[in-house]
C-alpha positions as CSV (number, residue, x, y, z in Angstrom):
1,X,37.6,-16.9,7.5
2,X,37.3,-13.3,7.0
3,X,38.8,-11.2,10.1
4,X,35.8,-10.1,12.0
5,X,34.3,-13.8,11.9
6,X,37.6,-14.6,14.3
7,X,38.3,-11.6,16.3
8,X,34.3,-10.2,16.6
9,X,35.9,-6.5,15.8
10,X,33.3,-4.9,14.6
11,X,35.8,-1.9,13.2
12,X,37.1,-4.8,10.5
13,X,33.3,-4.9,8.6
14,X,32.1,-2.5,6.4
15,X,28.9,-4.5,5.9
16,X,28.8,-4.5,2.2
17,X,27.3,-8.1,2.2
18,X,30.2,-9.5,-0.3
19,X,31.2,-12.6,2.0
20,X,27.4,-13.8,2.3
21,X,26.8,-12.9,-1.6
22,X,29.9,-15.2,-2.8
23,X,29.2,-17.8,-0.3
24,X,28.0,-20.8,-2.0
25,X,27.4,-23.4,0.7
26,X,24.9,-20.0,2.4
27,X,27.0,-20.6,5.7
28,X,27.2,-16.8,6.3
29,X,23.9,-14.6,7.0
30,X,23.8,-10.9,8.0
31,X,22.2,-9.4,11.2
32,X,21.6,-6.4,13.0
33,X,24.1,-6.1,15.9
34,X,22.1,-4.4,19.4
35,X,23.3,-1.0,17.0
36,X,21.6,-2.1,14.3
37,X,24.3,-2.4,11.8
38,X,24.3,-5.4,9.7
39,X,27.2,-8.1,10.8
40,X,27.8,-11.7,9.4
41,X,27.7,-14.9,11.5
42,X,28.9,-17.5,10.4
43,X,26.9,-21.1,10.1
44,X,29.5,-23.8,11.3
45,X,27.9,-26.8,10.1
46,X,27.4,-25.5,6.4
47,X,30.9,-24.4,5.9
48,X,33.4,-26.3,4.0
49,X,36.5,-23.9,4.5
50,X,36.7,-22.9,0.8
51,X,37.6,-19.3,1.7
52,X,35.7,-17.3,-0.7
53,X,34.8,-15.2,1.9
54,X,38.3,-14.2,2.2
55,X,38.9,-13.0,-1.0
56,X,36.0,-10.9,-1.9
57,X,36.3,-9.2,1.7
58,X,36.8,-5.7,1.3
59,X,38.8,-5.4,4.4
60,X,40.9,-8.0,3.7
61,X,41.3,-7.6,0.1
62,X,43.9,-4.6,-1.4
63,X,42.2,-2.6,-4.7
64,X,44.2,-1.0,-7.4
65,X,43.9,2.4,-6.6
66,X,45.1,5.5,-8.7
67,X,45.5,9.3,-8.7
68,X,42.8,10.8,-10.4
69,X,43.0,12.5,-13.4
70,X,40.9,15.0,-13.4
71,X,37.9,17.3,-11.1
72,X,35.3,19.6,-12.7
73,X,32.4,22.0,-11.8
74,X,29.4,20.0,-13.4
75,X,25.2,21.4,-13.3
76,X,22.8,19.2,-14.8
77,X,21.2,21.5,-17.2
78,X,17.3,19.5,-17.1
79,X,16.0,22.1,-13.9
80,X,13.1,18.9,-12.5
81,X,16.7,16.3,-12.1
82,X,19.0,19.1,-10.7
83,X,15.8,20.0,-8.2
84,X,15.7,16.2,-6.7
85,X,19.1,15.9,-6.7
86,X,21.3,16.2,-3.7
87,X,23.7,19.2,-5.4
88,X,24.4,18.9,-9.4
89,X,22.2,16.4,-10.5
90,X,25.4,14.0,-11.8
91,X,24.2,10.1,-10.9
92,X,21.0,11.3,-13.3
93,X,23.1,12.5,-16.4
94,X,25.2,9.3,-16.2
95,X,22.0,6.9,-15.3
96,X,20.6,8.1,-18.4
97,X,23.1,7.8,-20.7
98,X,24.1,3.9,-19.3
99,X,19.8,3.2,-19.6
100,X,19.5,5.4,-23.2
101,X,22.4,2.8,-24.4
102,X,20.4,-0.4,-23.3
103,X,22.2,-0.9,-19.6
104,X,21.0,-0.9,-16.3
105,X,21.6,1.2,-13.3
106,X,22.2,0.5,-9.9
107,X,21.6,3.3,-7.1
108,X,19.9,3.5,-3.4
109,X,16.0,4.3,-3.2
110,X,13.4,3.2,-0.5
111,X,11.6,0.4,0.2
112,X,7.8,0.0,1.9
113,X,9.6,0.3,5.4
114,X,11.5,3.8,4.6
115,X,15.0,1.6,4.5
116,X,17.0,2.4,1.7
117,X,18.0,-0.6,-0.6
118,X,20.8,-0.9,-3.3
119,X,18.2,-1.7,-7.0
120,X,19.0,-2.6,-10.5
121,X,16.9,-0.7,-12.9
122,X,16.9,-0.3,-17.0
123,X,14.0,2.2,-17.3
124,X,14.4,6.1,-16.9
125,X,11.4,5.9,-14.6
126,X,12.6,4.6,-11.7
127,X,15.5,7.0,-11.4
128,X,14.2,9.3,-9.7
129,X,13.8,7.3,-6.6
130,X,17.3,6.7,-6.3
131,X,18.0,10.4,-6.2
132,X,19.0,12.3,-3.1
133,X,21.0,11.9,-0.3
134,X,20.3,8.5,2.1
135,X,22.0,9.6,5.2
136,X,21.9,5.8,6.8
137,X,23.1,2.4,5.7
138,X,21.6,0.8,3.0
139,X,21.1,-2.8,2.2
140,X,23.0,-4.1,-1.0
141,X,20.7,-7.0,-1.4
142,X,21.5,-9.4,-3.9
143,X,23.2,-6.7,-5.9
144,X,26.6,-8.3,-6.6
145,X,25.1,-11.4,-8.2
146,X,22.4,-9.7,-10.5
147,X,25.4,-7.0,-11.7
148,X,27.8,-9.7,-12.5
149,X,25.2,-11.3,-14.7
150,X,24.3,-8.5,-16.6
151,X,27.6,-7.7,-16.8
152,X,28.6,-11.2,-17.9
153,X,25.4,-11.3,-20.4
154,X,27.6,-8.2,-22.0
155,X,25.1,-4.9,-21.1
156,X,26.7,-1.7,-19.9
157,X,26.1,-1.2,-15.7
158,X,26.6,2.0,-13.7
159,X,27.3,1.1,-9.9
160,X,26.6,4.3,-7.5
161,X,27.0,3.5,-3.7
162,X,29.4,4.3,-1.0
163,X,32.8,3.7,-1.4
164,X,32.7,0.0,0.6
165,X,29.8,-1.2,-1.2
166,X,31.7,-0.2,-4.4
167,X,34.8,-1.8,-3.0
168,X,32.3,-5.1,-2.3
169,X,31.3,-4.9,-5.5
170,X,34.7,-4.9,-7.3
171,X,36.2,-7.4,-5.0
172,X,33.0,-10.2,-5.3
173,X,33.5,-9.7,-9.2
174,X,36.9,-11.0,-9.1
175,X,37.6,-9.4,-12.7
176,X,37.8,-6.8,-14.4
177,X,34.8,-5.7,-16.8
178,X,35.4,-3.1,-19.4
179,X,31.4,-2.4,-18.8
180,X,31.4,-1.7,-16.0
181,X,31.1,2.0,-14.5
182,X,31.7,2.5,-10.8
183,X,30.8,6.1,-8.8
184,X,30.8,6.5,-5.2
185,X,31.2,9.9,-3.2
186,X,33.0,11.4,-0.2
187,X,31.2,9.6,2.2
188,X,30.8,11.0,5.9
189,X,29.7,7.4,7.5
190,X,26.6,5.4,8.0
191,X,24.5,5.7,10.8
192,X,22.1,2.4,11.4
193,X,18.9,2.1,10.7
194,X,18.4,1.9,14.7
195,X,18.8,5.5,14.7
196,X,16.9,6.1,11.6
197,X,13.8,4.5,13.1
198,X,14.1,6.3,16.3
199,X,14.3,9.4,15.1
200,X,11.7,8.8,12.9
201,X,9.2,7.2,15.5
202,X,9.9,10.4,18.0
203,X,8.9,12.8,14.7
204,X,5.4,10.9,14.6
205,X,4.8,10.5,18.3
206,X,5.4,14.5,18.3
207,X,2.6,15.1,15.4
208,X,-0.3,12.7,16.7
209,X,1.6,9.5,16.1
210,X,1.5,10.0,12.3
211,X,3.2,8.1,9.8
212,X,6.4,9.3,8.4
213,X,6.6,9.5,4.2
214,X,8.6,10.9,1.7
215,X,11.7,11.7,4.0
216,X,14.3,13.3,2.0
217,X,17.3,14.6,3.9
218,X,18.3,17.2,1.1
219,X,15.0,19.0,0.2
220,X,16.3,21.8,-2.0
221,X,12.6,23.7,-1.8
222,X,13.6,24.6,1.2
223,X,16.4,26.9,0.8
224,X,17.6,25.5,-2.3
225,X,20.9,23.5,-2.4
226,X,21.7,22.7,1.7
227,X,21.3,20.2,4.4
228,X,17.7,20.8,4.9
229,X,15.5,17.6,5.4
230,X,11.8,17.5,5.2
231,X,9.0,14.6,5.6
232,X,5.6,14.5,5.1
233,X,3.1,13.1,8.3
234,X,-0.6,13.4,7.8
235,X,-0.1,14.8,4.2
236,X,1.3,17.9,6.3
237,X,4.8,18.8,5.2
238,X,7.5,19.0,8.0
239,X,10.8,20.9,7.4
240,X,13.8,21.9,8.9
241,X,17.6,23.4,8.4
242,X,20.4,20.4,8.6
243,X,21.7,21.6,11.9
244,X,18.8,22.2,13.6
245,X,17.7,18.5,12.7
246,X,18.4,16.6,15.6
247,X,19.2,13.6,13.3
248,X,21.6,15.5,10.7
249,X,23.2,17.1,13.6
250,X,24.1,13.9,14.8
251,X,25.4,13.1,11.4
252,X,27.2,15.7,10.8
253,X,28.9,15.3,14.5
254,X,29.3,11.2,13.6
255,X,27.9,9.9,16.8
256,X,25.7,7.5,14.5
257,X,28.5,6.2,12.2
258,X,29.7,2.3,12.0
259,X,32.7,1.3,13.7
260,X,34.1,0.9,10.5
261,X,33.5,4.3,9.3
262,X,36.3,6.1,11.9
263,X,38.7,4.4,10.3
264,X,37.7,4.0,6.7
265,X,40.0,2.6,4.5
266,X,38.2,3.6,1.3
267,X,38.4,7.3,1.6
268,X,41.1,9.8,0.4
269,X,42.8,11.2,-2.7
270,X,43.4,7.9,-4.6
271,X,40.6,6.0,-6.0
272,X,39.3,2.6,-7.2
273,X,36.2,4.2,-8.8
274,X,36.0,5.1,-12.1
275,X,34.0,8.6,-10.7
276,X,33.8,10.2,-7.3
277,X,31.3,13.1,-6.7
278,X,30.2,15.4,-3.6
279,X,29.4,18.8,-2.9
280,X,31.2,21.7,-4.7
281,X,30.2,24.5,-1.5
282,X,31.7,27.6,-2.4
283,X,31.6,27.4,-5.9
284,X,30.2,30.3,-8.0
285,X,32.6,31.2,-10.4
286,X,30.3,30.4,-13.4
287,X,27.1,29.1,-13.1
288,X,24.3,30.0,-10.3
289,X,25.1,27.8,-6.8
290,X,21.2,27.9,-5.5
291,X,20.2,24.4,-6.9
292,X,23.3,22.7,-6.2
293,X,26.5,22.5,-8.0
294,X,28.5,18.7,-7.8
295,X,32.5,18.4,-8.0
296,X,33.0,15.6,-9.9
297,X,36.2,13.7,-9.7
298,X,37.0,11.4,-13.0
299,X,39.3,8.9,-11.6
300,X,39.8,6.5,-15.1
301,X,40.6,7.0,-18.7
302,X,37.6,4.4,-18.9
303,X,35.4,7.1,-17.0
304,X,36.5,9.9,-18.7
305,X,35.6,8.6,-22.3
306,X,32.5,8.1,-21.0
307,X,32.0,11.7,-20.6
308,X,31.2,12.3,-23.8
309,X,28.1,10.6,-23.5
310,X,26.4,13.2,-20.9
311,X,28.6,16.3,-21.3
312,X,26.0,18.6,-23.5
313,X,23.4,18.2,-20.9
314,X,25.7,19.9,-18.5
315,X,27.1,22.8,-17.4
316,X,30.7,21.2,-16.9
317,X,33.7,23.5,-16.0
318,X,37.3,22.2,-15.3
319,X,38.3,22.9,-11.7
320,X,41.0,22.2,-9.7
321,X,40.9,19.7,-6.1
322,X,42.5,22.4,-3.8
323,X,39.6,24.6,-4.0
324,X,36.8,21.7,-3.8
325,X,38.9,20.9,-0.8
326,X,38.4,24.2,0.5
327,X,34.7,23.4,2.0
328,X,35.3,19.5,1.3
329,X,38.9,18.3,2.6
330,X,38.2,14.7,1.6
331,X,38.6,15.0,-1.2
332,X,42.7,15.3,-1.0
333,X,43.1,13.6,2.4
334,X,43.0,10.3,3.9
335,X,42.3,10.6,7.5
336,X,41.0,8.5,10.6
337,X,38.3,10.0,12.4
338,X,38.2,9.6,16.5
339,X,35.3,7.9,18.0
340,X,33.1,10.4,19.9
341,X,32.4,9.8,23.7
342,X,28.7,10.3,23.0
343,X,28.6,7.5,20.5
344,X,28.0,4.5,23.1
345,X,25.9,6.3,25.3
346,X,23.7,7.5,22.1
347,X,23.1,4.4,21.2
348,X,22.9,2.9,24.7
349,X,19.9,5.6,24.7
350,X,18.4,4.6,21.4
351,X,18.1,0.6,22.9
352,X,16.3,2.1,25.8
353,X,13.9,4.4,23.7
354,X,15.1,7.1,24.9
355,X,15.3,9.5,21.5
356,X,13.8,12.3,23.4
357,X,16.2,12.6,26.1
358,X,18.9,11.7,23.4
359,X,17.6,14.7,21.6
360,X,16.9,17.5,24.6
361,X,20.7,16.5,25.5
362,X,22.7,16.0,23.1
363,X,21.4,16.9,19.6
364,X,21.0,20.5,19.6
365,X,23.5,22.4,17.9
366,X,24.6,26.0,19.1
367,X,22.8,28.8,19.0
368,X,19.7,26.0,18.1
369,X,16.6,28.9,18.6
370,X,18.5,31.5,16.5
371,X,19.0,29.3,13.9
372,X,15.5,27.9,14.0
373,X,14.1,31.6,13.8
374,X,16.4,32.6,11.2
375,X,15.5,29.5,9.0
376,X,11.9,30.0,9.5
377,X,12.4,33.8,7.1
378,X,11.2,33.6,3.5
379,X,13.9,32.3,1.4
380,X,14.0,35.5,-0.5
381,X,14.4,37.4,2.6
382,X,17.2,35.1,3.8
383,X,19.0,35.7,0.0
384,X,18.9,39.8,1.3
385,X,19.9,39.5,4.0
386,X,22.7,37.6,2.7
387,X,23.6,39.7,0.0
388,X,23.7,42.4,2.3
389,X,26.2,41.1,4.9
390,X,28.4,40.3,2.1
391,X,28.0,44.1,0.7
392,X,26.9,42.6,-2.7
């Protein structure tokens, strides 16, 4: 029995869905907790003890991890993928490559109840969907099976998700596949679709009780590449800076995050992954930063020949870990995160429907009404006025 079945510890389950995927007498479902994270519970009378559970858990299971080999500076050179992208536009120049050769791609896009989902896809056209930033957790689905068959019929797959569901993944699959292409990213933690909806339900109560569409948490029309959300109610577009975003600001101060997430054993400088990608802040040494730049962290010799499959559609400079770590300290170090005080009384809040209060309390970062005024300037002004401060 995996180890939160018997001790309930909710800091022991990543919720990558692995034990109810490989289970084959369906003895183990997954439900939302009263956070609305997904846990499994167990189905006495169907299970026969054969302890598959066990060995695909995650948690439970040790991966072969490795130093990675080597970090670059990477721009997607195609201006409409960089634009949807989070900051580089690197998941679309190795979706298209993995699709172009025949094989199918697995990334995070939402479904008809603005819940992101882990899909399979083998056309370019559905790509675009599963770029961009899904600050929540998503649902693998039935992932794991469908991958190992396609993997087993002998097609090429690229797996993108956070580093558990990767983890999952590699540990339900029980073999190596040669291909096979992993990519997660520095993750920051999951929040639950809980908060999610209750942020997003106070967003339409506040504009005529509106529904919510096209949420994306990293709109670069904004300000170009940042933490700026935007959503669409009414056909009326809605925008705002990440820390003045009630929801990101939570994010970004991890009072949303799973259990599992403060003490994540995935994270850090050595990697299962055959690629690991984030945010290259800072960097400006070659190429123009506005539309996002990616450090992208090859991790295999499997990954790296791969490479050459995508690198003349990039702008793709070697770079070095210390100075991605500079603005993104993940990337070297493994570290557990302490629990905020907030965290139980957010969510405490959330069951009660009390966003609002939540919100007015506790979700405003400092100096909130500068920052709104100053992110309500033109973009070009902003760029000046930047320049200038700097004495460029």
């Amino acid at each position: 029995m995996i180890d939160y079945l018997s001790t309930q510890d909710e800091s022991k389950c990543c919720g990558c869905g692995a034990c109810k995927e490989i289970c084959p007498q369906k003895a183990i479902i997954l439900a939302p907790n009263d956070e609305g994270f997904m846990y499994p519970t167990l189905i006495p009378e169907k299970c026969v003890g054969c302890k598959l559970c066990e060995k695909v858990c995650p948690e439970m299971v040790d991966l072969l991890k490795q130093k990675p080999l080597e970090i670059f500076a990477v721009q997607n050179k195609n201006k409409e993928e960089l634009l949807d992208s989070s900051s580089g536009g690197v998941f679309r120049l190795i979706a298209d490559s993995v699709i172009s050769q025949g094989g199918c791609v697995v990334g995070c896009t939402w479904n008809d109840y603005a819940e992101p989902v882990l899909k399979v896809t083998n056309t370019l056209s559905e790509l675009k969907s599963m770029q961009g930033s899904k600050y929540l957790s998503s649902s693998t689905e039935c992932t794991f099976s469908e991958v190992k068959e396609i993997l087993d019929y002998g097609k090429i797959v690229l797996f993108t998700g956070t580093p558990c569901q990767c983890a999952g993944l590699l540990t339900f699959l029980r073999q190596p596949y040669d291909n096979l292409i992993t990519m997660d990213f520095l993750c920051h933690g999951v929040p639950s679709q809980l908060a999610f909806n209750a942020y997003k339900s106070e967003c339409e109560k506040k504009h005529h009780n509106g529904k919510m569409t096209q949420y994306k948490f990293r709109d670069k029309s904004n300000h170009g590449w940042a933490i700026s959300e935007s959503y669409l109610i009414n056909g009326k577009k809605y925008k705002s800076h990440g820390m003045t975003s009630p929801y990101l600001f939570g994010f970004i101060s991890g009072y949303f995050n799973r259990y599992s997430c403060y003490s994540c054993r995935f994270r850090g400088l050595e990697r299962f992954t055959d690629y690991t990608v984030c945010d290259y802040w800072g960097y400006s040494k070659h190429f123009d930063t506005f539309e996002g730049v990616s450090a992208f962290q090859v991790n295999t010799q499997k990954g790296k020949e791969f490479m050459a499959t995508f690198s003349d559609k990039a702008l793709i400079h070697l770079t070095d870990r210390e100075d991605v770590a500079r603005e993104n300290p993940a990337i070297l170090h493994s570290f557990n995160e302490d629990i905020p005080e907030l965290r139980k009384m957010i969510y405490q809040l959330i069951r009660d429907g009390r966003w609002a209060t939540i919100e007015r309390k506790y979700l405003r970062c400092k100096n909130f009404y500068i920052k709104r005024l100053w992110y309500a300037l033109p973009d070009n002004m902003l760029r000046a006025i930047k320049k200038i401060i700097r004495g460029k």
